[in-house]
VOPAGU-2260 file (C-alpha; in pm, 1 decimal, decimal comma):
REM VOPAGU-2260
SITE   aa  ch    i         X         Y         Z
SITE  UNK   A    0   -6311,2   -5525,7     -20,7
SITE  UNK   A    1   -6316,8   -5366,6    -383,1
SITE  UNK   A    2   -5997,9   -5291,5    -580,5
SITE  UNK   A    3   -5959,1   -4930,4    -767,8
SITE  UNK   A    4   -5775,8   -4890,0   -1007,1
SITE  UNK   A    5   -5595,1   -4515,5   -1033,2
SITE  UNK   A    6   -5428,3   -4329,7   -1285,7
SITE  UNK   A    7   -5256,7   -4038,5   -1301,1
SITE  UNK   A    8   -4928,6   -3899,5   -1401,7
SITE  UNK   A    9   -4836,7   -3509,7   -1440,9
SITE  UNK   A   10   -4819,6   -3257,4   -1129,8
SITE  UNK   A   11   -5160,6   -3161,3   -1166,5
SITE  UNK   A   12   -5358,0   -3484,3   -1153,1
SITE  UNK   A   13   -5097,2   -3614,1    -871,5
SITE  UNK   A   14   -5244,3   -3328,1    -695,8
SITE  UNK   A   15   -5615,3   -3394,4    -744,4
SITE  UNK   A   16   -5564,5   -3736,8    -765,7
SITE  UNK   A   17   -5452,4   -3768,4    -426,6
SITE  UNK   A   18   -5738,5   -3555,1    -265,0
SITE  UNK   A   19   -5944,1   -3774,2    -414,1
SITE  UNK   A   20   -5753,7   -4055,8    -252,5
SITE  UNK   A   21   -5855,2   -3900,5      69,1
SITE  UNK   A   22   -6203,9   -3875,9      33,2
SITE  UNK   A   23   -6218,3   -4207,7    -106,3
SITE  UNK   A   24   -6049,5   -4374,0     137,1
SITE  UNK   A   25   -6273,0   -4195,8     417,4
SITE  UNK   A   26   -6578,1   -4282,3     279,2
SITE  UNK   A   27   -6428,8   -4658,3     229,7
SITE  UNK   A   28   -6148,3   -4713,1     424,1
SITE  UNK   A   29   -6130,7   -5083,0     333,7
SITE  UNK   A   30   -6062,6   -5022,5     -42,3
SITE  UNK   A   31   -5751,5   -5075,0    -172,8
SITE  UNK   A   32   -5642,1   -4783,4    -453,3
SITE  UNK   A   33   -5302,8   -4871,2    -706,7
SITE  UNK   A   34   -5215,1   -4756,1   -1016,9
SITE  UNK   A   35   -5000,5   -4544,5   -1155,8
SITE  UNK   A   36   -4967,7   -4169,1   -1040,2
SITE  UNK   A   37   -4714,3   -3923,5    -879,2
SITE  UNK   A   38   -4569,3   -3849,0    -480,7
SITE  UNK   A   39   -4877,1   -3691,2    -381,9
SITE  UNK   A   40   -5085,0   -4012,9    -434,3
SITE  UNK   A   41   -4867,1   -4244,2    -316,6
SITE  UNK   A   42   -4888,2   -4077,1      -3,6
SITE  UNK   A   43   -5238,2   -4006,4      -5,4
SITE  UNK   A   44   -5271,2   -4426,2     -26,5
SITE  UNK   A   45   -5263,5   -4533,8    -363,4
SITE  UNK   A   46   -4980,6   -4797,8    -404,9
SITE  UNK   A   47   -4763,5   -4706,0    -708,6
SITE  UNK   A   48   -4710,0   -4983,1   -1002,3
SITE  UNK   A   49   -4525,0   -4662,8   -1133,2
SITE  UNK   A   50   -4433,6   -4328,5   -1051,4
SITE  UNK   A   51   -4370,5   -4114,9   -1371,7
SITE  UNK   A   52   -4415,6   -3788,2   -1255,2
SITE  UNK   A   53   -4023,3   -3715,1   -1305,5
SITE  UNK   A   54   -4042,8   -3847,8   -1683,3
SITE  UNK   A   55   -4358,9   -3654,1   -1715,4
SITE  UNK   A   56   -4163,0   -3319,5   -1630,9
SITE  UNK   A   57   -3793,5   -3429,0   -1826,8
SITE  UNK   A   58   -4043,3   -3465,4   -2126,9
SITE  UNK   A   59   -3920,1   -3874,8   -2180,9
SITE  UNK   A   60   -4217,4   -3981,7   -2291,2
SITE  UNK   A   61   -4222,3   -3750,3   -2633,0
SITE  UNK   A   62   -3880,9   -3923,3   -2728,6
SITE  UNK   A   63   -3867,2   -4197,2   -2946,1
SITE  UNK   A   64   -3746,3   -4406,6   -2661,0
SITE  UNK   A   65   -4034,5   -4299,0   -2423,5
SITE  UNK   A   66   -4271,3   -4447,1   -2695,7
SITE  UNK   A   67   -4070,5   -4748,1   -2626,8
SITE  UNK   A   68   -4169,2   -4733,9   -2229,0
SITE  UNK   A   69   -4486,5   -4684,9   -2265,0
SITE  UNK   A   70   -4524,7   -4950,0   -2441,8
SITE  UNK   A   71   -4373,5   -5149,1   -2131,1
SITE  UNK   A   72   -4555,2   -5007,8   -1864,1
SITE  UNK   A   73   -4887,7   -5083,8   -2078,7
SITE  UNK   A   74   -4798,6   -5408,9   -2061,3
SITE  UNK   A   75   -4712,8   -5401,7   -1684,4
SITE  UNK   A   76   -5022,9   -5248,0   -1570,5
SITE  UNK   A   77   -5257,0   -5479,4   -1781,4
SITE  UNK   A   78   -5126,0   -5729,1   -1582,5
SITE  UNK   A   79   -5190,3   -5577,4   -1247,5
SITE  UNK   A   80   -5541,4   -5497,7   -1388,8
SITE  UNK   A   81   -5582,6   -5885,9   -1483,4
SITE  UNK   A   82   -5399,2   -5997,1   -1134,0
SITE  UNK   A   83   -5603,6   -5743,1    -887,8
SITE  UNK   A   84   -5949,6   -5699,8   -1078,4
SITE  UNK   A   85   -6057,3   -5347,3    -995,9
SITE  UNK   A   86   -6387,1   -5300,0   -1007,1
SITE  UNK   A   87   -6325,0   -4914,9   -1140,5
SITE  UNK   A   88   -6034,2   -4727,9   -1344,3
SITE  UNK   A   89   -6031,0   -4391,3   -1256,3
SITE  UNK   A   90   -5821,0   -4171,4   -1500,5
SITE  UNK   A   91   -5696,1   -3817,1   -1405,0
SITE  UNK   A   92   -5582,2   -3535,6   -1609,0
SITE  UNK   A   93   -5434,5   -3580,6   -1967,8
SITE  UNK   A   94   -5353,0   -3974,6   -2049,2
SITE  UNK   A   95   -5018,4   -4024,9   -2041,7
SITE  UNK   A   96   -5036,2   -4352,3   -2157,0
SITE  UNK   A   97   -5337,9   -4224,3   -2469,9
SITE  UNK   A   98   -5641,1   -4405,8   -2438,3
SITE  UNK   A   99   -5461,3   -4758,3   -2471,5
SITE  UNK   A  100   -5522,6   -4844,6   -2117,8
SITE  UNK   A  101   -5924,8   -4702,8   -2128,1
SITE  UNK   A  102   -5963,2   -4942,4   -2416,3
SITE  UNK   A  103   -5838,7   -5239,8   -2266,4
SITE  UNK   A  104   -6046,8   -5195,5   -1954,8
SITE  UNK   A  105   -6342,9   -5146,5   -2104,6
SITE  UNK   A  106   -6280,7   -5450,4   -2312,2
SITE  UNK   A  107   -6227,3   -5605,6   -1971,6
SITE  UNK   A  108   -6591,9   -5542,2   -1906,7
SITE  UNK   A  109   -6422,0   -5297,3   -1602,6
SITE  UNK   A  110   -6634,5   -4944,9   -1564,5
SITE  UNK   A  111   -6390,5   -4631,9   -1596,4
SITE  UNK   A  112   -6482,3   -4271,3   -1461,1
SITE  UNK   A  113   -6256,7   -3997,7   -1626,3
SITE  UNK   A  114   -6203,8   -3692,1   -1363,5
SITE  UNK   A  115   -6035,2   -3401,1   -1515,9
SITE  UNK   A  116   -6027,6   -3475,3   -1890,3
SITE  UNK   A  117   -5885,0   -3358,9   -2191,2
SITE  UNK   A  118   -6253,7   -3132,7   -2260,7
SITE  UNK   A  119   -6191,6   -2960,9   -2001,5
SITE  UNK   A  120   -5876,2   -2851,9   -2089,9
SITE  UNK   A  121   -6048,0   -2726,2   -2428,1
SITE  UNK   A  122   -5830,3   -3002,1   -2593,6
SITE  UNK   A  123   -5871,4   -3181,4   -2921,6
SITE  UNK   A  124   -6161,3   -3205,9   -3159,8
SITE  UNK   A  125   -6445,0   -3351,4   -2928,4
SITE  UNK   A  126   -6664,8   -3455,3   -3250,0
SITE  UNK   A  127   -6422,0   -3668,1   -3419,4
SITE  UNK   A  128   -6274,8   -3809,5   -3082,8
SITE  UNK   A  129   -6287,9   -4191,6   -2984,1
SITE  UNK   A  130   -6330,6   -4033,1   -2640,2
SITE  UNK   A  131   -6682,9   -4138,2   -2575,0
SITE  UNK   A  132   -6608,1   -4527,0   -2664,6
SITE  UNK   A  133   -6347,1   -4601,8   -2361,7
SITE  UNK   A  134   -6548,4   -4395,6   -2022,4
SITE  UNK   A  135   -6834,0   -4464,8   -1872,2
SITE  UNK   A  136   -6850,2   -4147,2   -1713,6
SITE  UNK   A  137   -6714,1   -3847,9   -1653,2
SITE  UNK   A  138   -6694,5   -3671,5   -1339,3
SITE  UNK   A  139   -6720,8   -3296,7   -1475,7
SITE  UNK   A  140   -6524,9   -3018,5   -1321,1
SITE  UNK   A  141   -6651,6   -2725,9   -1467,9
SITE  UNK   A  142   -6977,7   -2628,0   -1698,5
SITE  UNK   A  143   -6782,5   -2573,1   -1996,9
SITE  UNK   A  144   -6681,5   -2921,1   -1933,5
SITE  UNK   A  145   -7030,0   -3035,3   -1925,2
SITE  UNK   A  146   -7121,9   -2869,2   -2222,7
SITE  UNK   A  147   -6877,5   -3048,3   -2402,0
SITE  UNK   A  148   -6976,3   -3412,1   -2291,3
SITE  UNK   A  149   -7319,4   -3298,4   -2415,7
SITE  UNK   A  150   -7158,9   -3207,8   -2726,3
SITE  UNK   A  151   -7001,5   -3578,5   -2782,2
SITE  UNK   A  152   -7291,6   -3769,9   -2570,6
SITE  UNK   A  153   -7075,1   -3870,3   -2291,5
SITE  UNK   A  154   -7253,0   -3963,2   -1955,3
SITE  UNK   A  155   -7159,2   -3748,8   -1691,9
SITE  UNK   A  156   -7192,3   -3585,1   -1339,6
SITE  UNK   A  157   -7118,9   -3242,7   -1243,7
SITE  UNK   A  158   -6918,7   -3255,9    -933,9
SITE  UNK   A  159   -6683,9   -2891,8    -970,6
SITE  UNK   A  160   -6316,1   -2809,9    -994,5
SITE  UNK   A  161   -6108,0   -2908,0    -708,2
SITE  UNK   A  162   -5955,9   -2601,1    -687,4
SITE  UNK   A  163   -6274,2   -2506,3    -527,6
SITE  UNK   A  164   -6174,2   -2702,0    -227,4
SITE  UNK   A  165   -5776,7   -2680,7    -270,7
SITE  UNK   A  166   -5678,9   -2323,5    -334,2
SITE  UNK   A  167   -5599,9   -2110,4     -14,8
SITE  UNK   A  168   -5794,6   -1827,8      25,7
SITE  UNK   A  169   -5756,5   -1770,0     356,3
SITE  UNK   A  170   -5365,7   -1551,9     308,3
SITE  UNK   A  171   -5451,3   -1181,2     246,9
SITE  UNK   A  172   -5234,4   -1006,3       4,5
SITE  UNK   A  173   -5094,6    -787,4     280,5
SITE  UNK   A  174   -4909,6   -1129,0     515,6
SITE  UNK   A  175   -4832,5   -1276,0     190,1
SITE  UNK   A  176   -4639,5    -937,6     104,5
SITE  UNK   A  177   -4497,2    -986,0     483,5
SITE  UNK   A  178   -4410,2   -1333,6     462,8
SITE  UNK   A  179   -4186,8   -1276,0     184,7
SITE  UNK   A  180   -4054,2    -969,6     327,3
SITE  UNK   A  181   -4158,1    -708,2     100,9
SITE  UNK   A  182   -4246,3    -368,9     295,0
SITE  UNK   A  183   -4308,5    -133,2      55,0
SITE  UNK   A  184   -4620,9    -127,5     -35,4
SITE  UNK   A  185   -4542,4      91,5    -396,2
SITE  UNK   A  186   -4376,8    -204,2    -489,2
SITE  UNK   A  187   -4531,5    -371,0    -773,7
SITE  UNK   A  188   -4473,7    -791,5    -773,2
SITE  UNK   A  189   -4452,8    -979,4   -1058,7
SITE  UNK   A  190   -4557,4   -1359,4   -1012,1
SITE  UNK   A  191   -4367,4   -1618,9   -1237,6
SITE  UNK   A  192   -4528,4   -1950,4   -1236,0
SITE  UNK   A  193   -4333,6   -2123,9   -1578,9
SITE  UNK   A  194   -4495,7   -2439,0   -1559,3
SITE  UNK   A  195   -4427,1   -2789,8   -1404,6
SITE  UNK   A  196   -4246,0   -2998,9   -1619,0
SITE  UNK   A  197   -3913,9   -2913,8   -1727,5
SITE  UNK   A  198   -3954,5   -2857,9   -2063,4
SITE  UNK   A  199   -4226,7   -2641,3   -1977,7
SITE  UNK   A  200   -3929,0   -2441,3   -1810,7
SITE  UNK   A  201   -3628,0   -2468,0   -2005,2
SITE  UNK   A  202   -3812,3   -2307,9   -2317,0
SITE  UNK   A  203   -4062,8   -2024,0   -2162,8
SITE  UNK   A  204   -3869,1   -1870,2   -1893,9
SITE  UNK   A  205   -3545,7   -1695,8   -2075,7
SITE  UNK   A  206   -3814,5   -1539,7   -2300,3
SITE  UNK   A  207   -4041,0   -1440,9   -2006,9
SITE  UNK   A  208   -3760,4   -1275,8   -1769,4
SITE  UNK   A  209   -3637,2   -1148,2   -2107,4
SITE  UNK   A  210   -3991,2    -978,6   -2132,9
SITE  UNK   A  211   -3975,4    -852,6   -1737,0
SITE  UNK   A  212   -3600,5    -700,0   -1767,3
SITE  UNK   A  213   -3778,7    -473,1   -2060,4
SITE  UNK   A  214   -4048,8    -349,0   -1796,5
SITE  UNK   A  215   -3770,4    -347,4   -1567,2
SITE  UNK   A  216   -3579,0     -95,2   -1728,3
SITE  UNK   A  217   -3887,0     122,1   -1768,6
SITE  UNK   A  218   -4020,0     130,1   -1365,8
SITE  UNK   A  219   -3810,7      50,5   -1083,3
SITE  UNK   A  220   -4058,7      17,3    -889,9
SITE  UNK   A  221   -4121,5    -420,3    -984,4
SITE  UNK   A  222   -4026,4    -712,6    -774,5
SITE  UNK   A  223   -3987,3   -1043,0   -1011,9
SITE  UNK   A  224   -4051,8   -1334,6    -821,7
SITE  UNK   A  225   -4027,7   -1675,1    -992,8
SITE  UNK   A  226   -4231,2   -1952,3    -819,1
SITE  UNK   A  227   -4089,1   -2303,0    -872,1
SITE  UNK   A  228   -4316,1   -2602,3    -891,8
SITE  UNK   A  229   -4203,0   -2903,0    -690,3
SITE  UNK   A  230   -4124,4   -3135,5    -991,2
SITE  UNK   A  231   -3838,0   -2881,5   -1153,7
SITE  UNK   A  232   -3517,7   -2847,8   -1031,3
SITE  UNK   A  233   -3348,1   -2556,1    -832,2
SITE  UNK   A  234   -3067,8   -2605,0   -1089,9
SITE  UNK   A  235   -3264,2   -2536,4   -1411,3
SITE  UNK   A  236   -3401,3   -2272,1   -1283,9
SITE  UNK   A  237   -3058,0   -2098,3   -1083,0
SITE  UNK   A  238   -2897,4   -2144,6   -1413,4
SITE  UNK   A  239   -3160,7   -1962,1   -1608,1
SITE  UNK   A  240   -3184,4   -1674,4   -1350,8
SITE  UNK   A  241   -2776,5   -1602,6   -1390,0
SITE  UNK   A  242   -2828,7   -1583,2   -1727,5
SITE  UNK   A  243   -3102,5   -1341,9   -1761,0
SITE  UNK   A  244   -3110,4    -948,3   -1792,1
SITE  UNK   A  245   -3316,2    -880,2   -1509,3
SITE  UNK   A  246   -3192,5    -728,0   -1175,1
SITE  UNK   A  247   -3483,5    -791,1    -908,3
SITE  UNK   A  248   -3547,4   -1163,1    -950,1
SITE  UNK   A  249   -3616,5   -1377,6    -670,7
SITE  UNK   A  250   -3675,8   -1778,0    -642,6
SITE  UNK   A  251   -3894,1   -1881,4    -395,3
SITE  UNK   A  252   -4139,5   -2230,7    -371,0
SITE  UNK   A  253   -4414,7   -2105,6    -176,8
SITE  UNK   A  254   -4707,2   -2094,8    -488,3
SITE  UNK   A  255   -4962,0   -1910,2    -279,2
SITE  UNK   A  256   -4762,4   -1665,8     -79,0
SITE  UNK   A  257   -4574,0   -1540,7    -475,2
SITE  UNK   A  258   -4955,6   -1510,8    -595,0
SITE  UNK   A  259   -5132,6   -1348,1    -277,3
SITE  UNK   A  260   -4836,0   -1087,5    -271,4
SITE  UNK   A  261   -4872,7   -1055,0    -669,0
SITE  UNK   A  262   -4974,8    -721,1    -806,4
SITE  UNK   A  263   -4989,2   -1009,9   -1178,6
SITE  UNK   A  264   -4891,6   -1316,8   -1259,2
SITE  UNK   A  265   -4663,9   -1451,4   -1590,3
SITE  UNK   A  266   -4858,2   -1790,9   -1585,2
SITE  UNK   A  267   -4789,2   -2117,6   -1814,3
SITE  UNK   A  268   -5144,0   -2218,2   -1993,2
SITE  UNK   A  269   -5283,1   -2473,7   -1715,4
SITE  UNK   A  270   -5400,6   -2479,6   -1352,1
SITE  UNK   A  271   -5135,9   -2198,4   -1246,7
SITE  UNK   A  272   -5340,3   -1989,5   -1483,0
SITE  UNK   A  273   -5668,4   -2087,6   -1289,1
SITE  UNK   A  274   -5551,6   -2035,7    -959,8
SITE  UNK   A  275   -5398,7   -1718,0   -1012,2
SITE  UNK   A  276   -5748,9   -1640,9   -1203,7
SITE  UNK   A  277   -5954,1   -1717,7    -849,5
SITE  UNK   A  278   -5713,0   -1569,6    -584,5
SITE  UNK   A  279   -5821,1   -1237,2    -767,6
SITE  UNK   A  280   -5493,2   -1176,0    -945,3
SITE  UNK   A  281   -5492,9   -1014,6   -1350,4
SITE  UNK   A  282   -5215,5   -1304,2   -1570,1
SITE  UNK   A  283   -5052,1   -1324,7   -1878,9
SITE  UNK   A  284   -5007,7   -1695,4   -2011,4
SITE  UNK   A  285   -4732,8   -1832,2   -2180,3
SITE  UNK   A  286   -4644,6   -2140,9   -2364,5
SITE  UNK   A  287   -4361,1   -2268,4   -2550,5
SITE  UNK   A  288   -4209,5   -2627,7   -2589,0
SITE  UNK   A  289   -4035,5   -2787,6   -2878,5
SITE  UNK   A  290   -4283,8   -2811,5   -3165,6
SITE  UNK   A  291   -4201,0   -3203,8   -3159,5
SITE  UNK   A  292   -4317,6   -3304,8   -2851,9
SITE  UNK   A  293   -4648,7   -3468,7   -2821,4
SITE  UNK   A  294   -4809,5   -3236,5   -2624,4
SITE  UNK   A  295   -4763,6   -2960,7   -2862,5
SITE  UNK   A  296   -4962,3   -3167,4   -3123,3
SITE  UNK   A  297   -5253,9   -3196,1   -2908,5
SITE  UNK   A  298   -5280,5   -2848,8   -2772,5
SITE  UNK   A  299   -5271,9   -2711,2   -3098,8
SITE  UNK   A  300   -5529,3   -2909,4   -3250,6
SITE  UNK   A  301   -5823,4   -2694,6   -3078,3
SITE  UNK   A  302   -5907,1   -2300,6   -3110,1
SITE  UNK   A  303   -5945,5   -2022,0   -2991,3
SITE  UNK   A  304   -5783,3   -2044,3   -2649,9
SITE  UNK   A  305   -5531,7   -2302,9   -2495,8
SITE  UNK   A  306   -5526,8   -2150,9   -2119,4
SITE  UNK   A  307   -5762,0   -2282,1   -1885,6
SITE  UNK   A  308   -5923,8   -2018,1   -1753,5
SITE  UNK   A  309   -6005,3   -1862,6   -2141,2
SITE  UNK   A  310   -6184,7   -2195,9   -2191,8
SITE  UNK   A  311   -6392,8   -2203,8   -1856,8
SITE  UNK   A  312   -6529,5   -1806,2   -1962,6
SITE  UNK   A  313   -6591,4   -1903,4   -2315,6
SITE  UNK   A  314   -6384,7   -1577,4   -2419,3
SITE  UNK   A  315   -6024,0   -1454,1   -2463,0
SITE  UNK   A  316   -5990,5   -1272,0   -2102,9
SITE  UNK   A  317   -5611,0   -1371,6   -2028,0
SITE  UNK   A  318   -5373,6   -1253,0   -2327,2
SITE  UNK   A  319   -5216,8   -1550,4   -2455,6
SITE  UNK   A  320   -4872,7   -1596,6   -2585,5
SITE  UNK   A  321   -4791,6   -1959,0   -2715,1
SITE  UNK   A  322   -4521,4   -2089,0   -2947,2
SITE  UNK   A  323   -4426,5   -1906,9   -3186,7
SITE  UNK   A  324   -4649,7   -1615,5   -3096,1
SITE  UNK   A  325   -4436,8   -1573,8   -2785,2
SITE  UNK   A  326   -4270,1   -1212,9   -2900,3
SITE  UNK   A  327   -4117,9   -1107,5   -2549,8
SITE  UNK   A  328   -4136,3    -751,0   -2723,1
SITE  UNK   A  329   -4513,4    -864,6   -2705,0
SITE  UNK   A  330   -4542,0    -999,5   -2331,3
SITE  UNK   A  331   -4393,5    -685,7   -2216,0
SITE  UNK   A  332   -4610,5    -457,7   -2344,4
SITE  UNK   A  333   -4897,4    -663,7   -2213,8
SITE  UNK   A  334   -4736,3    -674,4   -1880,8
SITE  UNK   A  335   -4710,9    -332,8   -1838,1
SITE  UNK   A  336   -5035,0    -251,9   -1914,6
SITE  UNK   A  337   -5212,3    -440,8   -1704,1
SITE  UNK   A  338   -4942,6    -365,5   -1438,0
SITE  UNK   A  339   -5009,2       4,9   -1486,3
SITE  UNK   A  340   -5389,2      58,0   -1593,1
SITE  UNK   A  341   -5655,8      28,7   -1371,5
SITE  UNK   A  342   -5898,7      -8,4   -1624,1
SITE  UNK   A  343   -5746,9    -279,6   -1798,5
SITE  UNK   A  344   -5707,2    -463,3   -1460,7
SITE  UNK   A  345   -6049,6    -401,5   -1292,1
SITE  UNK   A  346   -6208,2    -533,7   -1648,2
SITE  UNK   A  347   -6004,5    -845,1   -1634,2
SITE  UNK   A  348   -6116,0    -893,1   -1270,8
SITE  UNK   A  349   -6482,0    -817,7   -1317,0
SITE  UNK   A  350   -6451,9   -1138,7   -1579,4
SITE  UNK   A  351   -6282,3   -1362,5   -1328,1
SITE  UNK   A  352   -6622,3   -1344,7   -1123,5
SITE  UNK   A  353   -6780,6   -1536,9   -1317,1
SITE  UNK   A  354   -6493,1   -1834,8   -1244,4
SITE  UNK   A  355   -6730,6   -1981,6    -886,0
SITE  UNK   A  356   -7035,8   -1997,4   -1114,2
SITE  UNK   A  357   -6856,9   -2187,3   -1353,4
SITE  UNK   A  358   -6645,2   -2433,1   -1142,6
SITE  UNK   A  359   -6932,9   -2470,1    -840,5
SITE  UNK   A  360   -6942,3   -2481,5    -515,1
SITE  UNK   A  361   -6694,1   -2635,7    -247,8
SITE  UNK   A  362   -6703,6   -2976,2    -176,3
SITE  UNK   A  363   -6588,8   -3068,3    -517,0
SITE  UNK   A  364   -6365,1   -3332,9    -401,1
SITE  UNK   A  365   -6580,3   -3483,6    -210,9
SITE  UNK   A  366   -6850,8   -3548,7    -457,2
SITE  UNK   A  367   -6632,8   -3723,4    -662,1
SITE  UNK   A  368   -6522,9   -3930,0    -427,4
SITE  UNK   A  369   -6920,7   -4028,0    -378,9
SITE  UNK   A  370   -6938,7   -4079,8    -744,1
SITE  UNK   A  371   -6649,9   -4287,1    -764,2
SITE  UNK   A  372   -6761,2   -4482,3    -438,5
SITE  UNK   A  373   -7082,7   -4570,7    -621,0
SITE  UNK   A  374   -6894,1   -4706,1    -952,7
SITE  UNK   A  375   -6715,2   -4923,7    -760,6
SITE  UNK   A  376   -7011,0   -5082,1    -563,9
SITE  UNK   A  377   -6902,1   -4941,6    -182,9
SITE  UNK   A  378   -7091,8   -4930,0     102,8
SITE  UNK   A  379   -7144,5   -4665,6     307,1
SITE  UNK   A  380   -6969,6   -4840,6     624,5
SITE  UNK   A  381   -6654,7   -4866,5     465,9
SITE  UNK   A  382   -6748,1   -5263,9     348,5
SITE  UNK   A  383   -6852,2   -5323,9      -6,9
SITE  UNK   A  384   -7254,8   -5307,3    -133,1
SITE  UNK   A  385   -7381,7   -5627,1    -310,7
């Protein structure tokens, strides 16, 4: 039986990480997965030395006291690591915990497979990085991705985006529209999808609904329906709505039913963005957070584009609006334009078609789960290979 060793952290790699879970755990049902990740994975079958998704979204761990808990948990899971001796680390999404953890393993002599990095978020400057000193390899997600392991002369495997595998596409626009009740089919919806951490929240939204009560008063003919992620609060988010200008705004939880019935989508800057991109729906993207917090630092230290899907396409196709370049003057103008003109829209679209060549074929998951499966020395009948 071989020990992995799993971590994750924000909504997004909770969600991947736990379809890779799955697959794993199919392919080698014997293997035992912990670590530290999010609701999704504990279900899937990792057991949880932590679960930090909620201090992920409050935005704890870019206080000066959250410095103070990582510090802890470091400590923590270094012991598991030295107590259950995984024969792999898998880490997932951005590194909550830096590179601190990489470093140690690899010291360790322990292999570590990165699925989901910071490259292919466009993040950071790849030349200069220490990235290539604490994976082994790097289970790609998208060509752009690729390209940059080339860049820094990181081992890798192209396996493509899990979106590939999770996004619906089976609801049509037209039972999306009826599931939420909307029967007019003049009326032209508005998608909000403000991010999942709280901080995230708190700061975009007001400007954003700000922006939609100014296309509002202009057509009366728009539907604004704000789609909550399941790590923020219905409280935030009621006591945002009650203070905002807008008339027609609606809260509802179901992601893919708010973008299927979408006529465009107000998007935060990560996989929202993307799966708004492949369902075939034209986005804005928006990001603002206190300039203090950690994640601001990093984000800003690449160019040209911070939203995922501008970084997969290699080109500015989704107008971005981030920190202090968030005018909501701005977003509305934006809005209604590619609300109102065909052209704009259908050009948009006609770029998004390039998003399957880019991200591969279905099956992602799955062939990550093989790659991560033959790190870890498993065998094919669910026992471990020699």
């Amino acid at each position: 039986m071989k020990n992995i060793m799993m971590l994750g952290g924000d909504n997004t790699s909770d969600r991947f990480g736990s379809a890779l879970t799955r697959k794993i755990l199919e392919k080698c049902p014997r293997t035992t997965l912990f670590g530290v990740g999010g609701p999704l994975m504990n279900d899937a079958g990792v057991r949880l030395l932590y679960d930090i998704s909620e201090q992920v979204s409050l935005g704890i761990f870019q206080s000066m006291k959250g410095s103070l808990v990582v510090k802890r948990m470091i400590k923590r899971v270094v012991e598991a690591m030295d107590r259950e001796q995984p024969s792999l680390v898998v880490q997932i999404g951005l590194p909550v915990f830096g590179y601190k953890l990489l470093e140690i393993a690899r010291a360790k002599g322990i292999p570590v497979l990165y699925y989901y990095t910071p490259l292919s978020r466009g993040l950071g400057n790849v030349k200069g990085s220490p990235f290539s000193t604490v994976v082994n390899k790097v289970a790609s997600i998208s060509r752009f991705e690729t390209a940059r392991c080339e860049e820094v002369g990181i081992d890798y495997k192209f396996v493509g985006h899990p979106l590939m595998d999770l996004t619906d596409f089976t609801l049509t626009p037209s039972r999306a529209r009826a599931k939420l009740g909307i029967e007019s089919e003049q009326t032209k919806v508005l998608a909000v999808l403000p991010g999942a951490r709280e901080v995230e929240v708190r700061n975009a939204l007001p400007g954003v609904l700000k922006a939609l009560d100014v296309v509002e008063q202009k057509h009366d003919d728009v539907q604004i329906i704000v789609s909550m992620a399941p790590t923020i609060r219905s409280i935030l988010v009621d006591e945002i709505v009650k203070k905002c200008p807008a008339d027609k705004v609606r809260l509802e939880r179901d992601t893919y039913s708010v973008l299927r019935a979408a006529d465009l989508a107000i998007t935060s800057i990560g996989t929202s963005s993307l799966e708004a991109s492949l369902l075939g729906v034209p986005s804005v993207a928006v990001y603002r957070v206190p300039h203090s917090t950690y994640f601001v630092e990093k984000l800003l230290d690449r160019k040209p584009n911070m939203t995922i899907t501008n970084n997969i396409l290699r080109k500015t196709v989704i107008p971005e609006f981030i920190q202090g370049h968030f005018v909501h003057t701005k977003v509305a103008e934006t809005v209604e334009r590619l609300l109102y003109s065909g052209e704009a829209r259908q050009a948009m679209l006609e770029e998004f078609s390039h998003l399957e060549y880019e991200l591969g074929e279905p099956g992602s998951v799955g062939r990550a789960a093989e790659l991560v499966v033959e790190m870890a020395g498993c065998g094919d009948d669910g026992t471990t290979s020699s």
